[in-house]
C-alpha positions as CSV (number, residue, x, y, z in Angstrom):
1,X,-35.3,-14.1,56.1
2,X,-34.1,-15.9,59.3
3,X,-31.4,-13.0,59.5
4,X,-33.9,-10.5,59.7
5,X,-35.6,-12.5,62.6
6,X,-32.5,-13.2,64.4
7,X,-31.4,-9.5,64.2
8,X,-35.2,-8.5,65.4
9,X,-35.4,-11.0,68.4
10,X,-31.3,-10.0,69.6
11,X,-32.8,-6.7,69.4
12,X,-36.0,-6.9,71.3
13,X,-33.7,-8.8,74.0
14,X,-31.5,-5.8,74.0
15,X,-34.7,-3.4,74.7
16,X,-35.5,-5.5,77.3
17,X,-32.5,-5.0,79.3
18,X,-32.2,-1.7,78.9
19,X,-35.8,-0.6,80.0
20,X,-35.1,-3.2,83.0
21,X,-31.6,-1.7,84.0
22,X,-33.6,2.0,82.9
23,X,-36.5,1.1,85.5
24,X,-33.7,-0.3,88.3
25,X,-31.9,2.2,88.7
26,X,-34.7,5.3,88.7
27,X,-36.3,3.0,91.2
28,X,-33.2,2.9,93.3
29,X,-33.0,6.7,92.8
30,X,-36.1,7.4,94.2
31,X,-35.4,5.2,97.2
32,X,-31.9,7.2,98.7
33,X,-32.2,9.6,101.3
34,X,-31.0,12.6,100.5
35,X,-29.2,14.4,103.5
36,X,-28.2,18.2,104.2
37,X,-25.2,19.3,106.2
38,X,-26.4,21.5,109.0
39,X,-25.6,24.8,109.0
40,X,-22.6,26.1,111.1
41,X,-24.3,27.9,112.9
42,X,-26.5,25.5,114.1
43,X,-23.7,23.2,114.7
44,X,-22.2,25.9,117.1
45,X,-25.8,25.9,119.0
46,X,-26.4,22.3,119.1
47,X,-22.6,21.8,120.9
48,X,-23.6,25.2,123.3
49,X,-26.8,23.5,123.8
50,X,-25.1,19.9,124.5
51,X,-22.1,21.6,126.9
52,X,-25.1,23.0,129.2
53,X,-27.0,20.1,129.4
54,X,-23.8,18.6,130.8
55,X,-23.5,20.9,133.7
């Protein structure tokens, strides 16, 4: 009988960690900002645009 309690209590601990690693990690997910590489065209514009404000 204490088997069956030791193997019940190692597993709840094991659930545990799981939904708190689970929960982490979605959490840390949500919390990246995601960026876009401009187009290249709009690259070539913004460095036209940045050569005539230097004149």
């Amino acid at each position: 009988m204490s088997a069956i309690i030791a193997v019940t209590v190692v597993s709840a601990v094991v659930v545990v960690m799981v939904l708190i690693g689970s929960l982490y990690v979605i959490s840390k997910g949500y919390g990246y900002k995601h960026e876009i590489d401009p187009l290249p065209e709009e690259e070539e514009k913004e460095k036209e645009d940045r050569k005539e404000n230097m004149k």
